[in-house]
N, C-alpha and C positions, 0 to 999 in steps of 0.2 A: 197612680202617680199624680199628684199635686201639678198643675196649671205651675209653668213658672217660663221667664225667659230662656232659650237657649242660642247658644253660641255658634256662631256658623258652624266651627270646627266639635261642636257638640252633634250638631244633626250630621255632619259629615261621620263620626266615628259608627254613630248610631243607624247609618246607613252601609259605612264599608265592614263592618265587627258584624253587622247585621241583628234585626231584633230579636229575631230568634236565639243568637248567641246571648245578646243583654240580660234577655230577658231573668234571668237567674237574677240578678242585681239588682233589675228595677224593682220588683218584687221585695226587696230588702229597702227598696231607699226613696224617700218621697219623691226627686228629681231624678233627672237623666243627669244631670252635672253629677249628685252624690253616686247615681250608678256607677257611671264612667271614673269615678275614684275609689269605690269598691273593686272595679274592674281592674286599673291600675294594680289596689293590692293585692288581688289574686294572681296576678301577674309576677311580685314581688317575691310573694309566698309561696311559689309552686318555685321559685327560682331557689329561694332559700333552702327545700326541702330536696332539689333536685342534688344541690350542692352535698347534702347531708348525704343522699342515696350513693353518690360515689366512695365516701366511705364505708359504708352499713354494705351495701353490696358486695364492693371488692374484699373488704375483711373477711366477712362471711362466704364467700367463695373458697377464699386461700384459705382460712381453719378448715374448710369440710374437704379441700380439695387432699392436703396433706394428709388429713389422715386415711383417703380412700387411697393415696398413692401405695401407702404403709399396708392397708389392709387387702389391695387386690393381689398386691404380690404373696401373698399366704393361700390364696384360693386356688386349689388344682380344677381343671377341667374333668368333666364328670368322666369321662371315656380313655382319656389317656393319660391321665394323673397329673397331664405336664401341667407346672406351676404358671399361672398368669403373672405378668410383667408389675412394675408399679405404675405403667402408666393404663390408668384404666379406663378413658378416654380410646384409647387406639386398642386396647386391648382387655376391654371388658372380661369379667368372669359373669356369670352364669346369671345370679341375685340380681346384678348392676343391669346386664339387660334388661331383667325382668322389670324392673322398677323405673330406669330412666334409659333404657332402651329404645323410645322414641326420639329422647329429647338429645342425643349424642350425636345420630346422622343430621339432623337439622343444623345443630349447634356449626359439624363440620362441614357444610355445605353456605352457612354464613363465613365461617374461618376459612375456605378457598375463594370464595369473592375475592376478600382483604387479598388472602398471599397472594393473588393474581396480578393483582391491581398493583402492586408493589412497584418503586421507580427504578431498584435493579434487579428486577424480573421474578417473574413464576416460580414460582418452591413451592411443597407440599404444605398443607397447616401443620405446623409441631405440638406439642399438646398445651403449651400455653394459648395460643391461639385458638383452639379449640374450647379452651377453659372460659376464655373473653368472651366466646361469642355463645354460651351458655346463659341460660336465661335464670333470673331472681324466683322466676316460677320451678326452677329444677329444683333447687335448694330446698323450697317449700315443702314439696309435694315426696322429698327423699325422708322428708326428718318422719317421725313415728308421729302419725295422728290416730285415727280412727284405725281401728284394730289391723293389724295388716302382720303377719308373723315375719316375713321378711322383713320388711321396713325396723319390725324391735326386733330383730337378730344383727340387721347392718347398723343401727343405735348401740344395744350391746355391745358389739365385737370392734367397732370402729369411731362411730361419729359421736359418741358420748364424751370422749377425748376433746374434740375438736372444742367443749366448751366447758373448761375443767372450774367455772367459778359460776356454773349454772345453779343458781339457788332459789328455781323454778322444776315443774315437771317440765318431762320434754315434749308432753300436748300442749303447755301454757308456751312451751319456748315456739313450736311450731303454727301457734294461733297468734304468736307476736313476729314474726317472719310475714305470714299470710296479710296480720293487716298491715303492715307497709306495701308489701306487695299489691293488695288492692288502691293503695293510694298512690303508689308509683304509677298503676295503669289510669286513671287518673289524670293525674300528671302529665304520661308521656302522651295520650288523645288532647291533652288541652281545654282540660273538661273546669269547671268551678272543683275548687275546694274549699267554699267560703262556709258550707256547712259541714263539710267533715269533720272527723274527730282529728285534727292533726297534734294537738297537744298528747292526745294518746298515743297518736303512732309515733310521736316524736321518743316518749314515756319506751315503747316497744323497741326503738330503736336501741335505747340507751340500754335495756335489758339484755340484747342480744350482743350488743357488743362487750359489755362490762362482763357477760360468761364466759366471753372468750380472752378477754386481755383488761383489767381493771388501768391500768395503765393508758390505756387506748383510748378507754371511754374517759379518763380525767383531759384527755389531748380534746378527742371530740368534743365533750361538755362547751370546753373553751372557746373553739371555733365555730361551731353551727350558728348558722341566722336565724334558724328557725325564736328561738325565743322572741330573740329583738322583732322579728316580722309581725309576727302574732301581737305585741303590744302595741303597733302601728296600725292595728283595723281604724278604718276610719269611724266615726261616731256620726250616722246622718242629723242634718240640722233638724231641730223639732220642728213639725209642723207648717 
């Protein structure tokens, strides 16, 4: 980094943010002044994208949630034939264990904190609650990637629906899930996203929603920050 003045409240940041944090930005920018406004925009930008993930997320929940409600209720228990419910959250069939069978008891042990916590009292999680407190990594990891006979049997019979204007495979659709997913973790640690690819994941975002509602995605288009953010990187001063 370039010898230049800095500003009390420069060596202050650069003490409380710490240099270890900085250091990503100094690296990119002759001064600690240009770091500390690189810093600023990743701050901007991770804010832009976070805003973007509240849609991308919850849409994509509720399309997969709907149709596993549709599809669990058709699945008998292997032993006594009786039919599983629609809600398949509280009452998984057989597949859904296998597959997101860790990620269910967790999901419901985050949704009784919430109910607990509640201002007029303790109730059980109902399965929207349960559905909230599921992670952007369950989604992932359910759609059909790398060969898995289940995972393209619950694609088949159920989640192929959930995105009736997919005009991708459903390994492109699930490699475009995954990287936002990687850049939401990202994100939620606090980490730089000054060299990621967000223009891509922005691109994946927009694929996954547009398969499931084109309508949705002409709403999102219109409202996401992320474009405008990204045209506001700062340009460090030459030299």
């Amino acid at each position: 980094m370039a010898a230049a003045h800095q500003t009390p409240i420069e060596l202050v940041l650069h003490h409380r943010i710490s240099p270890e944090r900085l250091a990503p930005y100094i690296r990119e920018t002759p001064t600690l002044h240009e770091a500390i406004r690189l810093y600023r925009w990743n701050i901007d930008l991770s804010g832009a994208v976070y805003e973007a993930l509240h849609v991308f997320e919850v849409v994509l929940r509720n399309a997969i949630d709907e149709q596993l409600c549709s599809w669990n209720a058709t699945q008998p228990e292997p032993e006594s034939g009786r039919l599983h419910s629609s809600d398949w959250l509280l009452d998984p069939s057989a597949l859904l264990l296998r597959i997101a069978g860790r990620d269910i008891p967790d999901a419901r042990r985050r949704a009784l904190k919430s109910t607990t916590r509640r201002p007029q009292g303790h109730r059980e999680p109902l399965h929207e609650d349960i559905l909230a407190a599921m992670s952007l990594g369950t989604w992932r990891f359910i759609l059909p990637g790398r060969h898995d006979a289940g995972k393209q049997r619950l694609w088949d019979e159920a989640l192929r629906t959930a995105f009736p204007h997919l005009r991708r495979t459903p390994r492109e659709l699930e490699r475009a899930v995954e990287g936002v997913y990687h850049l939401r973790n990202r994100i939620a640690h606090l980490e730089p996203i000054i060299n990621s690819n967000v223009p891509a994941q922005l691109v994946n975002m927009r694929t996954v929603i547009g398969s499931i509602d084109p309508q949705l995605l002409s709403w999102f288009t219109s409202t996401e920050r992320i474009s405008a953010s990204l045209k506001r990187r700062p340009i460090p001063a030459s030299g």
